[in-house]
N, C-alpha and C positions, 0 to 999 in steps of 0.2 A: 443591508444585511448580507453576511458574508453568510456561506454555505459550506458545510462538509459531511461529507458521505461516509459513513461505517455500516458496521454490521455486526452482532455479536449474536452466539451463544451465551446461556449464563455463567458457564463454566467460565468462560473467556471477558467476563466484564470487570476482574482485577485489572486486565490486560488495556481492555477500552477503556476505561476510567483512568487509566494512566497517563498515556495518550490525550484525551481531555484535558485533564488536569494539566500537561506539558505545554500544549498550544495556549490555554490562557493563561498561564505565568509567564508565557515567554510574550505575552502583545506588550507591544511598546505606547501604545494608547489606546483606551476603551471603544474601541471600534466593536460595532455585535457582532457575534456568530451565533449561527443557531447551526447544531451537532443534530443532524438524521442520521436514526440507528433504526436499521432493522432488525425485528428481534426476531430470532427462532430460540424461543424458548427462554427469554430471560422474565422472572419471578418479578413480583408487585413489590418484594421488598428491594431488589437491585436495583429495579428503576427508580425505589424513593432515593435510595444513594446518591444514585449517578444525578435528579435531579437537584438533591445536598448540595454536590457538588459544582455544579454552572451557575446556582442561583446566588454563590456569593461573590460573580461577578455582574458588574453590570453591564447590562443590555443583552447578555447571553441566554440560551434555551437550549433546551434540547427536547428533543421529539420523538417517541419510539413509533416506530410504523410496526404493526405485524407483519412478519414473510408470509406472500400472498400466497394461495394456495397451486400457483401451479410452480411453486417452490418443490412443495412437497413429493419425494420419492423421486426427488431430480439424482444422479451421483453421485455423491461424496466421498472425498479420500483421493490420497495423491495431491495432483494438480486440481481437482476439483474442489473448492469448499464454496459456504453461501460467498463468500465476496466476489467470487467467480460470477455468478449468475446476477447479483446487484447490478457488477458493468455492465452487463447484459441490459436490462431490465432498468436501470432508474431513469430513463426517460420517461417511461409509462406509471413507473413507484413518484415519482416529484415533477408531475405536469407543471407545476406551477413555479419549478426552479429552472433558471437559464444558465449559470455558470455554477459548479461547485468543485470544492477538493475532494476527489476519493482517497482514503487510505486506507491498506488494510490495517489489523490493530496490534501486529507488532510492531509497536512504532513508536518513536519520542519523538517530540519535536525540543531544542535546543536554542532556538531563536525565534525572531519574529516573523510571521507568514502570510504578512499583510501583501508581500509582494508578491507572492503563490497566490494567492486567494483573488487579486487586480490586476494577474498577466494577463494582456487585452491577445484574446483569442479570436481575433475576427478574421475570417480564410480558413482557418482550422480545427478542429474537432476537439484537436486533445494536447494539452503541455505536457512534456514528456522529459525524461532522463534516458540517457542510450546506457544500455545494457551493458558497460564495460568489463563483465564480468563474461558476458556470452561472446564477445568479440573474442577475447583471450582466447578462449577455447576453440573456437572458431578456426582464429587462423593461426592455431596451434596442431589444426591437423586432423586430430582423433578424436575419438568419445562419440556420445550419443548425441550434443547439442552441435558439434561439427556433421553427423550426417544427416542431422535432419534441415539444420538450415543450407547446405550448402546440396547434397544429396536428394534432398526431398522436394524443397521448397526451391534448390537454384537460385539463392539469392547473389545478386554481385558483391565485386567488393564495397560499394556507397550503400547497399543495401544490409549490407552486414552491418558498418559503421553507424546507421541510423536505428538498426532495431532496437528494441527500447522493452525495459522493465515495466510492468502494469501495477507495480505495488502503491504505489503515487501517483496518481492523476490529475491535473486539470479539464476537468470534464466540462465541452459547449455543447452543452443538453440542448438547446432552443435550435445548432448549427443540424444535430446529430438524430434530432429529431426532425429537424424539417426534411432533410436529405435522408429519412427511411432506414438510418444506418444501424439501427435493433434488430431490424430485419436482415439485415445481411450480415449481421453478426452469427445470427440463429442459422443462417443458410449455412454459413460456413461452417459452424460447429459442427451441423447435423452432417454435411458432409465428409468430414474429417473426424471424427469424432472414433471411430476403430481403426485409423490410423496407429501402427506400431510406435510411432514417433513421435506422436500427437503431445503439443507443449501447450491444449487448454486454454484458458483466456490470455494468455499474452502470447500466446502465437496467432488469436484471431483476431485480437486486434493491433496487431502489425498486420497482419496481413490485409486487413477490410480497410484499414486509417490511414494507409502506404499513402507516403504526399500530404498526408493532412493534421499532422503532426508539427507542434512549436516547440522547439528544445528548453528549457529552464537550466538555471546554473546545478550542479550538478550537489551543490553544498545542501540540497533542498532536498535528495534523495540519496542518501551517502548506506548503502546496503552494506553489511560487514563482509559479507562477500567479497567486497571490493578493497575491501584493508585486509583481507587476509591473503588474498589472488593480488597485490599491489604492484611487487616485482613484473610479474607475468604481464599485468594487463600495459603498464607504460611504455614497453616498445610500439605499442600498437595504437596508440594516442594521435591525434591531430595536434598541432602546436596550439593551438587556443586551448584546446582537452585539457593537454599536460598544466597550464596556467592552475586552472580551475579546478584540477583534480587534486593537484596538491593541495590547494586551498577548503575542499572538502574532507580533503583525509587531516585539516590542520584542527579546524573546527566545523562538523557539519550542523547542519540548520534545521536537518530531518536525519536520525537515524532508522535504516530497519533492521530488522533481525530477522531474517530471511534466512533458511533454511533450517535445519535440524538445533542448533545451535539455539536457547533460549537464555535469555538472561533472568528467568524466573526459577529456568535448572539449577541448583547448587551448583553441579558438576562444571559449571561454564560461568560460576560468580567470579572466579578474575581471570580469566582467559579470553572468556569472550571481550572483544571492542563497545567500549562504550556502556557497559552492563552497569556502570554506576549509576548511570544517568536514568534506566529505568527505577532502579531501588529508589532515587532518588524520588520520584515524584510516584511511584507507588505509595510512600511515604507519606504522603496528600491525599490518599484517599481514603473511605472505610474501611476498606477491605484488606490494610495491613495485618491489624492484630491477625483477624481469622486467617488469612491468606496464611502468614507466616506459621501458624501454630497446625494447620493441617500440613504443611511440610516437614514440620518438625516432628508431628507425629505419623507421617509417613515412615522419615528416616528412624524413627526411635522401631517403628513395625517392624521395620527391612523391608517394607513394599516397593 
């Protein structure tokens, strides 16, 4: 049984069930997965949905876990949401899983992710994609993500090169839990945590996983960020990089929608990269009709 980590609001489970629905039309043989969703807050009738939706594949499931209660009145907003605190915590939330994919849930998956899901993690914690979007800015000089990593943190130049996006995981829960590493995630939060600078769970775990870390190809996590920053970010590339980067900005395998930028916005329906691809498999779930028709009747308010 393959594994994958989410987390939703119910507001946010057009969003999850997208995502869903994306990963199993894209398997290329009925291999299971079972989808752990944390819920904060999602209703009896989303989760009938969502489970609509897995059971008319075979060998698939999904599992809502409640957000446990020392969830509650942790802080959200900014850099912090529930997925923040999941990476934290799902050693302790799925004792009984050793390997899974985390994703947050703006996401499509595009292809098949059998090979994400069977990257042999042994020596390492976590499969990763490096942040080419943070490198640019990096060693471009200025801004607020060049003083905190190079200013703050003192990272070198291979340390810069390695740092990595936490939108996409391969998480070795059995490695991360043997080696106590929840707890030195909490340590460093708590000690950085009113930091001016502070970049929240993907700054603590580069920093606690430094070394423990296996790169995946990069088609498997292709953020729009990184087709929008594309010029910028390719001087800055490793020659293997550049191979594989072009081959992710040709067809990527995983898209996200990471930052402000939503492909659920009208405003960003054909601007944004790749925005077809979630309408597309929105498309496949319940929550078209109503999804679209409270939009519509936003725009028709002026809200």
């Amino acid at each position: 049984m393959r594994h994958m980590l989410l987390c939703s609001k119910d507001n946010y489970m057009p969003h999850t069930a997208s995502l869903i629905v994306s990963v199993l039309e894209n398997r290329k043989s009925d291999y299971p997965i079972q989808f752990n969703v944390v819920s904060d807050g999602i209703t009896r009738d989303s989760k009938s949905k969502a489970l609509a939706i897995v059971d008319r594949y075979l060998g698939c499931q999904i599992v809502f876990r409640e957000s446990p209660g020392y969830f509650e009145g942790l802080q959200e907003g900014g850099n912090f949401n529930l997925g923040t605190y999941l990476r934290f915590h799902a050693f302790e939330l799925f004792p009984e899983i050793d390997q899974a994919l985390y994703s947050d849930g703006d996401v499509i998956a595009r292809a098949d992710l059998q090979d994400l899901f069977d990257m042999n993690l042994e020596g390492y914690y976590l499969g990763v994609n490096p942040a080419f979007d943070y490198r640019y800015l990096v060693k471009s000089g200025t801004g607020f993500i060049h003083d905190r990593l190079r200013k703050d943190l003192h990272l070198s130049e291979q340390e810069v090169n390695s740092y990595f996006g936490a939108g996409i995981l391969v998480m070795n829960l059995k490695a991360m839990r043997q080696d106590g590493v929840r707890q030195k995630l909490l340590d460093y939060l708590a000690e950085h945590l009113n930091d001016e600078r502070f970049i929240a769970d993907q700054e603590t775990l580069n920093m606690v996983c430094k070394g423990k870390v296996k790169f995946y190809h990069p088609k498997f996590h292709l953020a729009v960020t990184h087709v929008q920053s594309s010029e910028g970010i390719r001087p800055f590339l490793l020659a293997q990089e550049s191979l594989e980067f072009e081959e992710a900005l040709r067809d990527p395998a995983m898209v996200h929608y990471c930052g402000h930028e939503k492909p659920w916005d009208t405003k960003f329906k054909k601007s944004l990269p790749f925005a077809a691809d979630y309408r597309k498999y929105l498309a496949m779930t319940p929550w078209r009709p109503s999804f679209f028709r409270r939009l519509i009747d936003k725009i028709s308010s002026g809200s």
